[in-house]
N, C-alpha and C positions, 0 to 999 in steps of 0.2 A: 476778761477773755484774753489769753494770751498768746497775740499773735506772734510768729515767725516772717522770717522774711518781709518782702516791701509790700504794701498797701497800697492802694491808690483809690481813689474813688474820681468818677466822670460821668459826665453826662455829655453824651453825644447829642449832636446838632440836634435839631426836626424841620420836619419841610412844614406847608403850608396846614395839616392835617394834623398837623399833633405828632407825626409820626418818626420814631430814631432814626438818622439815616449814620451811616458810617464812613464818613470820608478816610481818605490812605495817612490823615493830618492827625487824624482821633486816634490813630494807635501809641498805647503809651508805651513807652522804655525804661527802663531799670537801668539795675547795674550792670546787669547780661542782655541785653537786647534781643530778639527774639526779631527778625524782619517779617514782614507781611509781603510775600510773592503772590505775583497773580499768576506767574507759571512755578507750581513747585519743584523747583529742578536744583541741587538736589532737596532730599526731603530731610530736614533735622527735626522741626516740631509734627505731631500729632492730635490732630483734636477728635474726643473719643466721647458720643452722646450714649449715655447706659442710663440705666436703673437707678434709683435711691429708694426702693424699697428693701426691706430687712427678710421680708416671709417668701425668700425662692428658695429654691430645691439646690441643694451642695451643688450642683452642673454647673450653675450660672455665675457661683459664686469662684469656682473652680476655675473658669473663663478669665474674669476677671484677673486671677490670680496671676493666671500664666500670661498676657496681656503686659499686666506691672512688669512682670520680671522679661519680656520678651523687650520690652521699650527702653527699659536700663540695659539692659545689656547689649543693644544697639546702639546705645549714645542720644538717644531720640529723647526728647521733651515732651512731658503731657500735656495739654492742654485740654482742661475738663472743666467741670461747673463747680468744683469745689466744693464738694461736700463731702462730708463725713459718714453717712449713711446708705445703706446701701452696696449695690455694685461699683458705685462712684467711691466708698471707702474704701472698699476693698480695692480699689485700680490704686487710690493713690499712696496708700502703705503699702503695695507692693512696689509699685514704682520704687518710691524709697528706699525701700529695706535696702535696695543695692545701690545706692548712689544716684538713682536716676532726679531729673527736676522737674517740678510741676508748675505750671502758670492754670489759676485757677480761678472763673469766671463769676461772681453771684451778685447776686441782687440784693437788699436792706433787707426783705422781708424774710429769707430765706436765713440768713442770720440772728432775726429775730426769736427765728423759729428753732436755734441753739443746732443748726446740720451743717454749718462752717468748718472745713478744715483746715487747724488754725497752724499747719505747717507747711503750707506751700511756700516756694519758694518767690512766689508773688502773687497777691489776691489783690485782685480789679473788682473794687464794688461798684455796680447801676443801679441805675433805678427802676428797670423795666424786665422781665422775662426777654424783648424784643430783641435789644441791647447787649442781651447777657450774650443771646443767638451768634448776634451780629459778630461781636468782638471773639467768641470762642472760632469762628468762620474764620475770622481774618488773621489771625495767631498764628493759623493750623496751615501746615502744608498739605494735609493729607487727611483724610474723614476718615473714622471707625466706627460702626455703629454695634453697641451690644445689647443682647438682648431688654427690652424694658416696657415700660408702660405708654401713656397718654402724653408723655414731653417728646421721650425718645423717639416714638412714630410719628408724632410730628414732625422735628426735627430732620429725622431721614426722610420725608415727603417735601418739607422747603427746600433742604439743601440739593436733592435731587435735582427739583423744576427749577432752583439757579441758577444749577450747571446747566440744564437743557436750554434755557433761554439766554445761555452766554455771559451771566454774572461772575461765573467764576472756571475757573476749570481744574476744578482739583479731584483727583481719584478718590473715587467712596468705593468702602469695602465694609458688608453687609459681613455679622458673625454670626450666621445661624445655629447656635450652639443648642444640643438636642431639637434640631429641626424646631425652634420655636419660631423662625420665623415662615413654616410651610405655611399656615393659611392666607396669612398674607402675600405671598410669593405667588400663590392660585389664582387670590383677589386680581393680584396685578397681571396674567395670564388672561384672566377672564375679562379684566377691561379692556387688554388687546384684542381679543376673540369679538367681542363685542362693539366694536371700534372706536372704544375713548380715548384710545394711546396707541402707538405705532411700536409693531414691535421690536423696534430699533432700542427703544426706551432702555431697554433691560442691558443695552448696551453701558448705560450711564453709571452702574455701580454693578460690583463685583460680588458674590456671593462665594464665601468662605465657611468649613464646617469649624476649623480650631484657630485661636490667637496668631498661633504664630505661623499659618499658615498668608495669616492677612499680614502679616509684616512683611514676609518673605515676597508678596505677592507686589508689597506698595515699593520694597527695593528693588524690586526687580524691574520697577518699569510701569508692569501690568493695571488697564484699565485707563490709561492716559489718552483721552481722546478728544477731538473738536467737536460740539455737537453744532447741525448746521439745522434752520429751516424746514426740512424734510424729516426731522423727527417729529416736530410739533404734529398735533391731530391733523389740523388744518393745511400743516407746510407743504412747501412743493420743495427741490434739492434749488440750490442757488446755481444761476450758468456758472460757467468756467470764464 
């Protein structure tokens, strides 16, 4: 297999449970260093959770496209899960094409699996999906989610309840390209209506219909916010 650029492999701490934890010490540096903010101000990296499947409709794929070339041509850095396949392909040979740089996240088994993309400009292998999460989190100034499957909805459900509980605070911008993500957007309407969530929630990431309207949206500022106590189901607002 013939890699480009720098490699690394880590394995991050675990607490008492077996489980990865990611201290500000686990972030690794190259020859370009990439810093880990806990306030993104300004924004240079990007971390962008999409799809690796192959059988979507040209829309999504189209996304992705304009995404790549919206991130080079801002001077931003990708930060993805590295793979080859997929919408994650197509993000990170478009990044390229015009110069832009990728830092790209994966696991052993995923490279087993031959969906490695072997010209990032730095691939971090873990050992865990957990791991992979963690480290793509802490890279990123900035979340973009595109359209995808059973990783990527996860992924926008963690990263979200993060932010809400104060792990991070970094702006996430939802890319609903061909309204794929309306029923879920309903789902999460009907859980406020319902009383599982405050609809404050919706405050915690940004909905966008094209690429480059989410870029435009994260330079600008937009979506940058504290969340307090009083979002939670349960929360009450904290005194002053």
């Amino acid at each position: 297999m013939g890699v480009t650029g720098v490699v690394r492999r880590t394995g991050l701490p675990r607490d008492k449970c077996g489980i990865p934890i990611a201290p500000a010490s686990s972030v690794i540096h190259t020859r370009t260093p990439v810093p880990c903010r806990a306030v993104p101000t300004p924004i240079e990296s990007i971390t962008v959770f999409c799809s690796s499947s192959d059988r979507l409709a040209p829309a999504y794929r189209a996304a992705a496209e304009e995404l790549g070339d919206c991130l080079s041509q801002e001077g931003l850095t990708l930060v993805y899960g590295a793979g080859s396949v997929g919408l994650m392909g197509v993000l990170a040979r478009s990044t390229q094409r015009k110069g832009g740089r990728i830092i790209g996240v994966i696991t052993q088994r995923l490279i087993d699996a031959e969906q490695l993309h072997t010209r990032c400009d730095e691939t971090i292998v873990v050992d865990t999906m957990r791991e992979r999460k963690l480290l793509m989190e802490s890279r990123g100034d900035a979340i973009i989610v595109l359209p995808g499957g059973w990783g990527t909805i996860e992924e926008f459900f963690e990263i979200t309840v993060r932010r809400l509980v104060g792990e991070h605070t970094k702006p996430i911008v939802m890319v609903n390209t061909a309204g794929y993500f309306d029923p879920m957007l309903a789902m999460i309407d009907h859980m406020i209506e319902e009383g599982f969530a405050k609809a404050a929630m919706r405050s915690l990431f940004l909905v966008c219909e094209k690429p480059a309207e989410a870029i435009e949206a994260l330079l600008r500022g937009d979506g940058r916010m504290q969340p307090d106590d009083s979002m939670m189901p349960s929360g009450v607002a904290r005194e002053a």
